[in-house]
C-alpha positions as CSV (number, residue, x, y, z in Angstrom):
1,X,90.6,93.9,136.0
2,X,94.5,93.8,135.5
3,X,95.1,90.9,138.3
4,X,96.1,88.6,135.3
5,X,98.6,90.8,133.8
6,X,100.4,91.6,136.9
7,X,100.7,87.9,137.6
8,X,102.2,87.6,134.3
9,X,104.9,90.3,135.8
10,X,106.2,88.6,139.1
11,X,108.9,87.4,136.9
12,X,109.8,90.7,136.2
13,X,111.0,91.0,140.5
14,X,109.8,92.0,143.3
15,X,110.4,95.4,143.4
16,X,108.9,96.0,139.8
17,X,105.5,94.7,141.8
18,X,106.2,96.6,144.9
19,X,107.0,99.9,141.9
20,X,103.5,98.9,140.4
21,X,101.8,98.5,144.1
22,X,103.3,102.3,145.1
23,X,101.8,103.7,141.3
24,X,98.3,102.3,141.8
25,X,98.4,103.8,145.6
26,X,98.9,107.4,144.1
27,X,97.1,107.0,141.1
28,X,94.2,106.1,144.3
29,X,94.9,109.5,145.5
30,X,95.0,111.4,142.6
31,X,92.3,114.4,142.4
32,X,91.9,114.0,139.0
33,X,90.9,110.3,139.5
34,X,87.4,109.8,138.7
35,X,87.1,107.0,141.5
36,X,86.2,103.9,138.8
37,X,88.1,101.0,139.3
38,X,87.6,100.5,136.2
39,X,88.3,103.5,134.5
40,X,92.3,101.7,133.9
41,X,94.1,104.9,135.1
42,X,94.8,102.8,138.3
43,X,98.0,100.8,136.9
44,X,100.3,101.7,134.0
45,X,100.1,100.7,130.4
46,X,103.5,100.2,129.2
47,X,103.4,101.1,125.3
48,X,106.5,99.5,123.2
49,X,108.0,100.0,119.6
50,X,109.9,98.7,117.5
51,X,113.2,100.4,116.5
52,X,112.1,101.9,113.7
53,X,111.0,105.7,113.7
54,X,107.6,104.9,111.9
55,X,106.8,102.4,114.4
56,X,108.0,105.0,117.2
57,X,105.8,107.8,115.9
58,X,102.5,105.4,116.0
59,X,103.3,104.1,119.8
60,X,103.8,107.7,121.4
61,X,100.5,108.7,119.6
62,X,99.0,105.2,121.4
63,X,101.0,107.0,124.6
64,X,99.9,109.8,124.2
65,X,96.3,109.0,123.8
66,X,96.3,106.7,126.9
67,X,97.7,109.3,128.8
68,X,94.7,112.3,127.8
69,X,92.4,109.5,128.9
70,X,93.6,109.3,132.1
71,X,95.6,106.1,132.0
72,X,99.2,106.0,133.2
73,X,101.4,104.9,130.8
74,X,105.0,103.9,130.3
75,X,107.2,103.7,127.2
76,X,109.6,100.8,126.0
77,X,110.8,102.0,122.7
78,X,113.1,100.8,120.0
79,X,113.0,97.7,121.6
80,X,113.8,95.3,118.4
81,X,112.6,93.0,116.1
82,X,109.5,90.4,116.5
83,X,111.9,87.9,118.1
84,X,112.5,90.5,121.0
85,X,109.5,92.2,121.8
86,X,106.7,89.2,120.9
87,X,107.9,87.2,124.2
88,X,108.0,90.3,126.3
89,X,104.0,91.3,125.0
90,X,103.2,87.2,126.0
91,X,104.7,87.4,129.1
92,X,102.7,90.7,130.6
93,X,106.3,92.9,130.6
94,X,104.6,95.4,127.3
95,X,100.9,95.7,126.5
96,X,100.6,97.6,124.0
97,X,102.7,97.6,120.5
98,X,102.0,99.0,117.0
99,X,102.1,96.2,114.6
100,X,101.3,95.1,110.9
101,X,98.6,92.9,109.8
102,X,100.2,90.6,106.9
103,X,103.7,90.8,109.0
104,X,102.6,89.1,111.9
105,X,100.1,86.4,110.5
106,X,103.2,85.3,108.7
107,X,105.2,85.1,111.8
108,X,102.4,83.2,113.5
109,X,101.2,81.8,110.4
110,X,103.7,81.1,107.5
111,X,101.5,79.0,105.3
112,X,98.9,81.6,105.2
113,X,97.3,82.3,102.0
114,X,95.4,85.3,103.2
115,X,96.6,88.4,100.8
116,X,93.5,90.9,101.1
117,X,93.1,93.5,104.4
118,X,89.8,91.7,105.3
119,X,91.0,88.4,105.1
120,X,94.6,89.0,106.6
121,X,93.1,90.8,109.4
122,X,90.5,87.6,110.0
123,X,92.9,85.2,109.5
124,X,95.4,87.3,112.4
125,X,93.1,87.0,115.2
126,X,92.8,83.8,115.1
127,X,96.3,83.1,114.6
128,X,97.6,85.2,117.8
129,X,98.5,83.0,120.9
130,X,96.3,82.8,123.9
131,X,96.5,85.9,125.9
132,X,97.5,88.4,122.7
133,X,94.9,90.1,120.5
134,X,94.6,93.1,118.4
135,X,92.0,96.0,118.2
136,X,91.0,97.7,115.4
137,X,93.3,97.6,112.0
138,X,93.6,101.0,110.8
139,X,93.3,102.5,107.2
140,X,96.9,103.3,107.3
141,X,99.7,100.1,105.4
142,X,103.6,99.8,105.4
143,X,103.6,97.1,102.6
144,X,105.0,95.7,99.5
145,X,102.8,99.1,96.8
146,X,103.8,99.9,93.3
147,X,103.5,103.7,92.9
148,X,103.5,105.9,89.5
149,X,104.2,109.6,89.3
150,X,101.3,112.1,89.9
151,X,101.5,113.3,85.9
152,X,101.5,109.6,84.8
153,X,98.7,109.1,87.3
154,X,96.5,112.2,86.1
155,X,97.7,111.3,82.4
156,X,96.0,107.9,82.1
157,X,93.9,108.0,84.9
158,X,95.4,105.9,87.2
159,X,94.4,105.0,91.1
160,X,94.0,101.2,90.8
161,X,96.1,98.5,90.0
162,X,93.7,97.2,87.8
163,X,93.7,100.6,85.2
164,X,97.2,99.8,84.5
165,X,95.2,97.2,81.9
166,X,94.1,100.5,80.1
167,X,97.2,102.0,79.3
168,X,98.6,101.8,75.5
169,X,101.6,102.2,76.1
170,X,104.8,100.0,77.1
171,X,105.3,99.7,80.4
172,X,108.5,99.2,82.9
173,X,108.5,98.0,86.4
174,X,111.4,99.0,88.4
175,X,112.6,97.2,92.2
176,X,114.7,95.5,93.6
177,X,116.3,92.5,91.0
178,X,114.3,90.0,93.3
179,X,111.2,91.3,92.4
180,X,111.0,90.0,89.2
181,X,110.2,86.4,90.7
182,X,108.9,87.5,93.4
183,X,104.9,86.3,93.6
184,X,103.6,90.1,93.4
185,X,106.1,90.9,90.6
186,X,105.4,90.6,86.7
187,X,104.0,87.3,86.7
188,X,101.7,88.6,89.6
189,X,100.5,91.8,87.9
190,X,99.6,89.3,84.7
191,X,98.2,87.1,86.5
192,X,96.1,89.4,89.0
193,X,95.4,92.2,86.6
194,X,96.5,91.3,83.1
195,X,99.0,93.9,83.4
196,X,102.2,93.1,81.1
197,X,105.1,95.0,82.6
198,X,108.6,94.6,81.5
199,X,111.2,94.5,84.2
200,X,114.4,97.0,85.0
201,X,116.7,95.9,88.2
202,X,116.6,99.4,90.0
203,X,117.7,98.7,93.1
204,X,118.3,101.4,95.7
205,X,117.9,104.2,93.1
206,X,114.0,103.1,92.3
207,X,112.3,106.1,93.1
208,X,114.6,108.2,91.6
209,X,114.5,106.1,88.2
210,X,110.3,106.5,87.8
211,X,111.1,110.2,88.9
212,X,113.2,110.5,85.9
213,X,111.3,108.4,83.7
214,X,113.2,105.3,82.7
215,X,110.6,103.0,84.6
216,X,107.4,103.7,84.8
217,X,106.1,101.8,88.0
218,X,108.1,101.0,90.9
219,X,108.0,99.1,93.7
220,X,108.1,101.0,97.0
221,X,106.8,100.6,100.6
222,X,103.4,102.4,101.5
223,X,104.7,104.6,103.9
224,X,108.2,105.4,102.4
225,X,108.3,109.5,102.9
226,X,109.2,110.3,99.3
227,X,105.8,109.2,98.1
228,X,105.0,112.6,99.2
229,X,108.0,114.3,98.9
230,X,108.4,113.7,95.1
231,X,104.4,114.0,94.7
232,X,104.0,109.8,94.0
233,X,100.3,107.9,93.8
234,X,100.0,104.3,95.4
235,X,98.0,102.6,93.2
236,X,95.6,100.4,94.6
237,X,95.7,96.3,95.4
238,X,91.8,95.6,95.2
239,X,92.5,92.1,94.2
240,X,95.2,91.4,96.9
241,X,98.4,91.2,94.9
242,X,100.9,92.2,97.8
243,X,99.9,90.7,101.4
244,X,98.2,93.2,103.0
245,X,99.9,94.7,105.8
246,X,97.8,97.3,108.0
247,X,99.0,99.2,110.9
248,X,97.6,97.3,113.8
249,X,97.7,97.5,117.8
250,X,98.5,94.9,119.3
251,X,97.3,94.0,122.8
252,X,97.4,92.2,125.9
253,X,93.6,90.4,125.8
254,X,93.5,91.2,130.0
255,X,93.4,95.1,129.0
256,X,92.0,95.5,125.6
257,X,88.6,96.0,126.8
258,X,89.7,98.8,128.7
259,X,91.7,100.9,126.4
260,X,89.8,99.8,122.8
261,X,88.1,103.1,122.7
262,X,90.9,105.2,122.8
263,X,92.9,103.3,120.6
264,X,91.1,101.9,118.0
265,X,89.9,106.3,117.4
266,X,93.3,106.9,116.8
267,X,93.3,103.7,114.3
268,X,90.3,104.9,112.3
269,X,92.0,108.3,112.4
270,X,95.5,107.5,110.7
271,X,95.0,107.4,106.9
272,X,97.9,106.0,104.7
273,X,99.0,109.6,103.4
274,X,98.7,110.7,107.2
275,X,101.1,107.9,107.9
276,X,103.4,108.9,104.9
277,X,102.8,112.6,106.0
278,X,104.0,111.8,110.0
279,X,107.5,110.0,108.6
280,X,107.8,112.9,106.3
281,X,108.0,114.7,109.3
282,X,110.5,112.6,111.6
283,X,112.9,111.8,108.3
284,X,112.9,115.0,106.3
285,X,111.4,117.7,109.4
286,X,114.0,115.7,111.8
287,X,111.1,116.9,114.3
288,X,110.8,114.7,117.6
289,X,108.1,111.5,117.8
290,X,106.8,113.2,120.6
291,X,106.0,116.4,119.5
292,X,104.9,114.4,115.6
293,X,102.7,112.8,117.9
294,X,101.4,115.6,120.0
295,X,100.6,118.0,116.5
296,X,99.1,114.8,114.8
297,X,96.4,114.4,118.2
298,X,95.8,117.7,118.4
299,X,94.7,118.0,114.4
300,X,92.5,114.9,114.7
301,X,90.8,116.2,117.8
302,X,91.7,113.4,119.9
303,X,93.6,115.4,122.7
């Protein structure tokens, strides 16, 4: 079942093979084996991240997963950017990395005009190179969101985008100064919702400006930690404003077969207030990704 992916490691050396060939002898041996060949606990799954804690968090949950099904599994973290750890996934050196819908169809496909989870997620498989594919996308973003307080949410009723319409009063969008001619900016919100927003150049004190008050609707990722540390609500993009950009897992094509199960539970599982609530933890908790990942399994009954 893996005979193509270990090909695609003989540039990786001899005695990486030789490594592999001594693994899959005692994995043979092992009593807790259930003797199926198939069972993919016979040759290690090696699990990278980007470096970024977020991203760190959802691979040792992938790891960790793998590894309560019986598959052995090795971790390559904090590896880089897309320019490092794309050609290591293509070549058969990683095989399994959190990703992000919207993210990577652009890096595969830059004239995309996909925006909406559905469509970005259609549009991504068949924009991956031969060899790559991805499992399940899971609830959970880390995208482009505007978010309002909780009391301006529960005072007008807020959850979607497209209530903003409702609301009598003036409104202020606060981001970074690029954002107002950004596609998903003012013009966007007009155009997509007939929302008219005025426009304040918050920069990196955002958050703490729709805290206060002086803007009413900012502009902050979906799984930045202070939407739950100072009690925020993402509106909702049911028209596709911002590009869509769901946590994916991105996988070798040789193995996905064999470890989809697993995986795409743990997908379906992780919410985007989960995902908020797991960097709250790394960021704010300072508590390891390993034992983030271990309490966040053990709550969702998938270890």
């Amino acid at each position: 079942m893996f005979t193509a992916r270990n090909k695609g490691r003989l540039a990786l050396g001899a005695a990486v093979v030789g490594a592999a060939l001594a693994l899959s002898g005692c994995a043979a041996g092992d009593p807790l084996d259930s003797g199926d060949s198939d069972s993919g606990s016979t040759d290690t799954i090696v699990v990278g991240s980007q470096a970024y804690y977020s991203n760190e968090i959802i691979a040792e949950i992938y790891a960790q997963a793998l590894e309560n099904a019986g598959f052995e599994v090795k971790r390559d973290f904090q590896i880089g950017q897309r320019d490092a750890y794309l050609p290591a996934l293509e070549s058969g050196e990683v095989d399994l990395f959190p990703e992000y819908t919207g993210n990577l169809l652009q890096f595969y496909d830059p004239d995309t005009t996909a925006t909406t989870s559905d469509d970005v997620y259609a549009a991504l498989k068949d924009a991956l190179p031969d060899g790559l594919t991805v499992l399940d996308q899971s609830p959970a973003t880390d995208q482009d969101s505007y978010n309002v307080t909780a009391a301006f949410a529960d005072q007008y009723e807020l959850s979607s985008l497209a209530d903003l319409a409702s609301v009598d009063v003036p409104l202020t969008l606060g981001g970074a100064p690029e954002l107002e001619e950004r596609p998903y900016g003012p013009k966007g919100l007009l155009e997509k919702y007939g929302v008219t927003v005025g426009f304040s150049a918050t920069g990196d004190t955002t958050v703490e400006d729709l805290v206060a008050g002086t803007i009413d609707i900012a502009n902050v990722y979906s799984a930045d930690p202070r939407i739950q540390t100072e009690d925020l609500v993402t509106l909702a993009d049911p028209e596709g404003l911002f590009l869509a950009s769901n946590v994916v897992p991105l996988v070798n094509a040789d193995i996905a077969d064999e470890i989809a199960d697993v995986i795409n539970a743990v997908s379906a599982a992780l919410t985007p207030q989960g995902l908020v609530a797991l960097n709250v933890q790394s960021t704010v908790d300072e508590t390891s990704s390993a034992d983030i990942a271990t309490a966040w399994l053990t709550e969702q009954g998938l270890i």
